[in-house]
Legacy VTK file of the C-alpha trace (Angstrom):
# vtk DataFile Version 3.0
C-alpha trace
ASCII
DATASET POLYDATA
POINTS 325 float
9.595 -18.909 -13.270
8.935 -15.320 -14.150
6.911 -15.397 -17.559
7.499 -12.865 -20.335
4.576 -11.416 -22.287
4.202 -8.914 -24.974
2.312 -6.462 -24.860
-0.330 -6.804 -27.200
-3.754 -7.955 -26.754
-3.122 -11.341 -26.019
-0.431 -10.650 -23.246
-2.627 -7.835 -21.795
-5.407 -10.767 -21.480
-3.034 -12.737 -20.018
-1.663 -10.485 -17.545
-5.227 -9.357 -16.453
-6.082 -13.259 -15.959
-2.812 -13.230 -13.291
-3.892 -9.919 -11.277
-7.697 -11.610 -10.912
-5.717 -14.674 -9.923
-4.564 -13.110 -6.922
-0.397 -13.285 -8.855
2.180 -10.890 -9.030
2.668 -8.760 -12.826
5.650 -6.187 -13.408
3.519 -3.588 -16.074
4.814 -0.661 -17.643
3.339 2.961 -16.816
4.735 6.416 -17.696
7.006 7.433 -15.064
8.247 3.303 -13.862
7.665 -0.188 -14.108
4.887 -1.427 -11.632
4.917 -4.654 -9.094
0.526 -4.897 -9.797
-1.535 -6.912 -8.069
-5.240 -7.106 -6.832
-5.291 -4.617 -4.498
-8.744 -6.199 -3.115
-6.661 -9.148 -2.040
-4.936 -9.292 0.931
-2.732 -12.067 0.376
-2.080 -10.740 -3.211
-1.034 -7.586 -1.270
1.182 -9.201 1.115
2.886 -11.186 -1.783
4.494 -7.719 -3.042
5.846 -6.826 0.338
7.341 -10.327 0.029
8.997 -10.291 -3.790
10.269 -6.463 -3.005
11.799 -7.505 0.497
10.427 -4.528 1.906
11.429 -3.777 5.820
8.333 -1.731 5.918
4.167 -1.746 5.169
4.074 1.400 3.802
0.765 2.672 1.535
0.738 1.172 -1.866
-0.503 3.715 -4.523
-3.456 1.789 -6.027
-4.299 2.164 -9.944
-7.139 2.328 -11.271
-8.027 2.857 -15.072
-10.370 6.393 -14.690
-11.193 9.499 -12.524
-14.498 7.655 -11.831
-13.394 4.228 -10.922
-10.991 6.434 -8.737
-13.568 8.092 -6.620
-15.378 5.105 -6.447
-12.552 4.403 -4.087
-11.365 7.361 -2.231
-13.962 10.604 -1.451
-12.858 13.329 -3.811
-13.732 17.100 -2.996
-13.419 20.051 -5.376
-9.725 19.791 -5.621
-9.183 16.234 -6.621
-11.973 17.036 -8.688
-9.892 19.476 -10.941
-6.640 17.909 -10.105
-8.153 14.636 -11.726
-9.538 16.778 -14.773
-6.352 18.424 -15.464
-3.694 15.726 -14.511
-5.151 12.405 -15.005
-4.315 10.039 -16.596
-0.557 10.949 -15.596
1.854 10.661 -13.060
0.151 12.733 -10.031
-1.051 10.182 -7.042
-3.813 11.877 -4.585
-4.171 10.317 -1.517
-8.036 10.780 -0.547
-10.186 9.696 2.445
-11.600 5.896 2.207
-14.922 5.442 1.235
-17.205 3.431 3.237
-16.506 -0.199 2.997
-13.469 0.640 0.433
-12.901 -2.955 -0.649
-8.781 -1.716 -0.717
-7.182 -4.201 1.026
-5.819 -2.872 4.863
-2.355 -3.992 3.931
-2.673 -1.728 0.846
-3.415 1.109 2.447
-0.864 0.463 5.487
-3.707 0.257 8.130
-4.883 3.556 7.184
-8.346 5.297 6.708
-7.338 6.940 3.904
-5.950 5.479 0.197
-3.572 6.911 -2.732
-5.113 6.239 -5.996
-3.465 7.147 -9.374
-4.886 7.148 -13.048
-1.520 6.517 -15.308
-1.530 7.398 -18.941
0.451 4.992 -20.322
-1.710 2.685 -22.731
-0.549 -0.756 -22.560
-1.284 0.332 -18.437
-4.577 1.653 -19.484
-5.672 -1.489 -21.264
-4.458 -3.896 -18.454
-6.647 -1.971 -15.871
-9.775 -1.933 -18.027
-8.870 -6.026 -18.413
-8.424 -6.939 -15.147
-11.613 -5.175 -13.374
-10.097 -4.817 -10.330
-7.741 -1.781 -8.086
-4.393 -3.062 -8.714
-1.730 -1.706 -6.160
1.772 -1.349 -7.467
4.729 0.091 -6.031
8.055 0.251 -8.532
9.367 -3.490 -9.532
12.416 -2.960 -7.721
13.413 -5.304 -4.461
13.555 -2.873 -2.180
15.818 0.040 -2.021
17.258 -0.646 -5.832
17.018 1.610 -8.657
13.509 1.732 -9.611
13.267 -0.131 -13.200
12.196 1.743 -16.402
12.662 -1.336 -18.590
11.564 -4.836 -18.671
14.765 -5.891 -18.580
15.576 -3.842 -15.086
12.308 -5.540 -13.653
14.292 -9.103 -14.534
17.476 -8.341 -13.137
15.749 -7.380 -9.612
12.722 -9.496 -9.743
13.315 -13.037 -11.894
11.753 -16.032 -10.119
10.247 -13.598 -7.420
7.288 -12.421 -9.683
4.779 -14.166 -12.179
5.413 -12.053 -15.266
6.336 -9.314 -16.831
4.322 -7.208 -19.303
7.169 -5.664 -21.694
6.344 -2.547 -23.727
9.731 -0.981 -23.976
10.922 1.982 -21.478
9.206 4.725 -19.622
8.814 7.840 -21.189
9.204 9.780 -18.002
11.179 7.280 -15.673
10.387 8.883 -12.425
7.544 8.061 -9.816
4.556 9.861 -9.532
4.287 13.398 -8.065
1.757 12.537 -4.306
-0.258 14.931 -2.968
-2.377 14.840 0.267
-5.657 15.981 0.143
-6.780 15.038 3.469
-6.251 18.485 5.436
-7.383 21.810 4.458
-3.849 22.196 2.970
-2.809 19.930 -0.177
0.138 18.777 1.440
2.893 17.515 -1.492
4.292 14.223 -0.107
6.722 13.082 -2.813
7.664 15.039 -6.240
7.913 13.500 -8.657
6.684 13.146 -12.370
3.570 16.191 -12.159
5.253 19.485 -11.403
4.641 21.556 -8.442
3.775 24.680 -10.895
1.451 22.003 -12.661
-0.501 20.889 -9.440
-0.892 24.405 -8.036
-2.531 26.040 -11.038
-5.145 23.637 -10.369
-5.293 24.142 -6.455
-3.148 27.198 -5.321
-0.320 26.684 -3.008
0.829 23.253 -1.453
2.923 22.500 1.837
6.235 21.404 0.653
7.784 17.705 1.956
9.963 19.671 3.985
7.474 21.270 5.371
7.014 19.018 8.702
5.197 21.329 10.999
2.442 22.073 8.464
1.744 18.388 7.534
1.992 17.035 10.956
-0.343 20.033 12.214
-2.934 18.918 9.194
-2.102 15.288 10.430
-2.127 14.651 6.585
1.462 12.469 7.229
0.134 9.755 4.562
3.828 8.855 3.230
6.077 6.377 3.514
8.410 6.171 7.042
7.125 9.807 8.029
5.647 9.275 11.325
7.408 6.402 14.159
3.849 5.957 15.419
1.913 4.971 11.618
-1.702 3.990 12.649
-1.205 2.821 16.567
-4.496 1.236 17.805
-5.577 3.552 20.960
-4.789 0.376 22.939
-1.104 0.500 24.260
0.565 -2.390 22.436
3.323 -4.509 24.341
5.937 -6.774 22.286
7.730 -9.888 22.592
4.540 -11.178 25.187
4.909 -14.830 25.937
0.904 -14.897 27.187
-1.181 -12.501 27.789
-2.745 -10.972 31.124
-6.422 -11.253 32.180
-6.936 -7.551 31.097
-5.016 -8.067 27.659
-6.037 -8.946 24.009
-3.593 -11.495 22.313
-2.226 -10.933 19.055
-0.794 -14.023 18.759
1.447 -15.906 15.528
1.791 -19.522 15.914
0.468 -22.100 18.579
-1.431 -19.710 21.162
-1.213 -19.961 25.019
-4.391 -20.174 26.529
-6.110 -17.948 29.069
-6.698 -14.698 26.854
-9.822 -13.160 27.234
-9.783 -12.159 23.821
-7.268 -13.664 20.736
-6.506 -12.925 17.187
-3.907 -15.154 15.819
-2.137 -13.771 12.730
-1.199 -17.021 11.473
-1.776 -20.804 13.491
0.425 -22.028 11.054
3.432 -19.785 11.251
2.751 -18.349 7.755
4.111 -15.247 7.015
2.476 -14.310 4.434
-0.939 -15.385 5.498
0.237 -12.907 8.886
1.126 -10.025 6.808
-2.361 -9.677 5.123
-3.846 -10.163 8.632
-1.959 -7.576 10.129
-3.926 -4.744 10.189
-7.263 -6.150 10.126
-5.920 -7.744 13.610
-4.843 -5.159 15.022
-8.111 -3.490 14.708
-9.989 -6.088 15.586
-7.908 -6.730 18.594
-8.632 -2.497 19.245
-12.144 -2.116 19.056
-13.309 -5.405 20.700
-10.621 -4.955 23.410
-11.851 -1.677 24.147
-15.524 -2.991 24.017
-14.794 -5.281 26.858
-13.049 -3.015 28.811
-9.533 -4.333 28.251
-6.032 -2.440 29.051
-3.696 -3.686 26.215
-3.261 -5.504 23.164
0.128 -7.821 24.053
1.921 -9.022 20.819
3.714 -12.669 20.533
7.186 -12.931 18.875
7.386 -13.113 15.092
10.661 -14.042 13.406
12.435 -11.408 12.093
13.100 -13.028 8.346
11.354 -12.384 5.227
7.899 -10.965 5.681
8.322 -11.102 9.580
10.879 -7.847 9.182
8.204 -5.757 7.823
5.387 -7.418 10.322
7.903 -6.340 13.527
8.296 -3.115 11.651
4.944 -2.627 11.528
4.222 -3.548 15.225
7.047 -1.665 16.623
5.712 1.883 15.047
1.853 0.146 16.856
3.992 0.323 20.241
5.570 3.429 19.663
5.038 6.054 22.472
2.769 8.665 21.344
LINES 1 326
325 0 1 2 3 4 5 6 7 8 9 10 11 12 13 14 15 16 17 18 19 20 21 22 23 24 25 26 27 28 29 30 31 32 33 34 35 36 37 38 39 40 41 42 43 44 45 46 47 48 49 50 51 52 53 54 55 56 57 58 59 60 61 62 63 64 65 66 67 68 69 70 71 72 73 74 75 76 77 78 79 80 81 82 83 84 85 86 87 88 89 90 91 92 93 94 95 96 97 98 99 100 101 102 103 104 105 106 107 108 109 110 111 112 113 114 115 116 117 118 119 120 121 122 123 124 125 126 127 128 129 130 131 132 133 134 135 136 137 138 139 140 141 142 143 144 145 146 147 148 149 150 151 152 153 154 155 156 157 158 159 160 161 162 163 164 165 166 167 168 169 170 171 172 173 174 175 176 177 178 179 180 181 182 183 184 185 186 187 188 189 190 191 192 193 194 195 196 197 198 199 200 201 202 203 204 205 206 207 208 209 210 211 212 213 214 215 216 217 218 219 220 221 222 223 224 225 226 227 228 229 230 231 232 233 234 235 236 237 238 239 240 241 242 243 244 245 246 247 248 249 250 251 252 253 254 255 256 257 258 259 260 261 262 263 264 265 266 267 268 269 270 271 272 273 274 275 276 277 278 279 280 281 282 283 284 285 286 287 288 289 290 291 292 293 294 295 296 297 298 299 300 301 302 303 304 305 306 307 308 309 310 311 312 313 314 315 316 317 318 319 320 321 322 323 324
């Protein structure tokens, strides 16, 4: 049962309480409605991939309700610097470099070092970040590949019984997605336009590398968007699919009951969880990387996960990990 709250103080209170409680809230910001939840939480994290149906783990644009708390996050140089003091709050997502021991969740931030942070400027959004205390990543409240919703009501059609609630104040007053911009490379690289104009972000920062722009981005390696690169984080240990056991110079990723003999195992889920193996994804993956490669280990080999609900976007996931590169 999806609940309906208004959004006044009490339902802002209310919706707050949900995000902390690791639950799934459909909020309002300027450009779309927002599938929020604690972006600190793993399993919260996983649970959006779940409601949306989304084939893939791409990066989640976290929200946060300042420039500071933003930074706290993600390492800002000059640029986001201005950017932030001329753009935020508004619909203009900068994807920055991770702080040390940035408590995003890996899932969030698709396995990635880096982490796309947005202040929006709509109020009732405003007040339910200050509420909650905590990152809250939010793609659109749309199951995946649907319109994206600018009303409460579009958020119901998609989303009813999927989500906790919904935080109704009304339509979007811009009713597109935020404008991302890279600012990993030594060239602001625009990922997706969107609601802050081009002419807008380079008056702050001079020119940007347009999405069609491959050659520049990939040569920056600043490819931080959605479905851009086959190979999306791959562990420097070759991965191998479909593995039934694993070899005496192999780490185990394994999903379910284990077979014995690895020399080294992380299981994603003993239970056959889905959900509980989507939010351990990533971390296993570089667990299974860096202690593999401490003990001198060839491969990581990667059991069978069933390809329904959450396990499309976990094969997904593993398939661009095994992807030649």
């Amino acid at each position: 049962m999806t609940a309906e709250l208004a959004a006044d103080a009490a339902g802002i209170v209310a919706a707050a309480g949900l995000l902390r409680g690791g639950r799934l809230v459909a909020f309002p910001t300027e450009t779309v409605y927002g599938l929020g939840a604690d972006a600190t939480n793993e399993r919260a994290v996983a649970a959006i991939f779940e409601a949306k149906g989304r084939p893939h783990f791409n990066p989640l644009i976290v929200h946060v309700p300042d420039a500071a708390s933003a930074f706290c996050l993600g390492v800002a140089d000059q640029r986001a610097e201005r950017l932030a003091a001329a753009l935020w709050p508004g619909p203009l997502t900068l994807v920055l470099p991770c702080r040390p021991r940035c408590p995003v969740a890996l899932l969030a931030r698709a396995g990635l070092d880096t982490v796309a942070l947005r202040v929006p400027s709509h109020p009732v959004a405003l007040a339910l970040m200050r509420e909650a205390g905590v990152p809250v990543a939010a793609p659109s409240a749309n199951r995946s590949g649907e319109v994206s919703p600018t009303t409460a009501a579009h958020v119901r059609e998609g989303l009813a019984g999927r989500i906790d609630a919904v935080l109704d104040a009304g339509p979007c007053p811009v009713g597109l997605e935020s404008s991302v911009l890279d600012l990993t490379g030594p060239m602001p690289v625009l990922l997706r336009p969107g609601g802050a104009t081009v002419e807008a972000i380079e008056a702050v920062v001079g020119p940007v590398a347009l999405p069609m722009d491959q050659a520049t981005a990939e040569g920056a390696r600043t490819l931080r968007s959605p479905g851009l690169l086959l190979s999306h984080y791959a562990p420097s240990l070759p991965v191998r699919l479909e593995a039934t056991e694993a070899g005496a110079d192999e780490a185990l990723l394994a999903f379910g009951p284990a077979p014995p003999g690895a020399p080294l195992t992380f299981n994603l889920s003993e239970a056959g969880d889905l959900a509980e193996a989507a939010s351990r994804l990533f971390a296993g993956l570089r667990c299974l990387d860096a202690e593999g490669r401490a003990r001198g280990l060839a491969r990581i080999a990667a059991m069978a996960v069933p390809s329904r609900g959450l396990g499309l976007a976990i094969n997904d996931r593993l398939k661009r990990a095994a992807a030649p590169r």
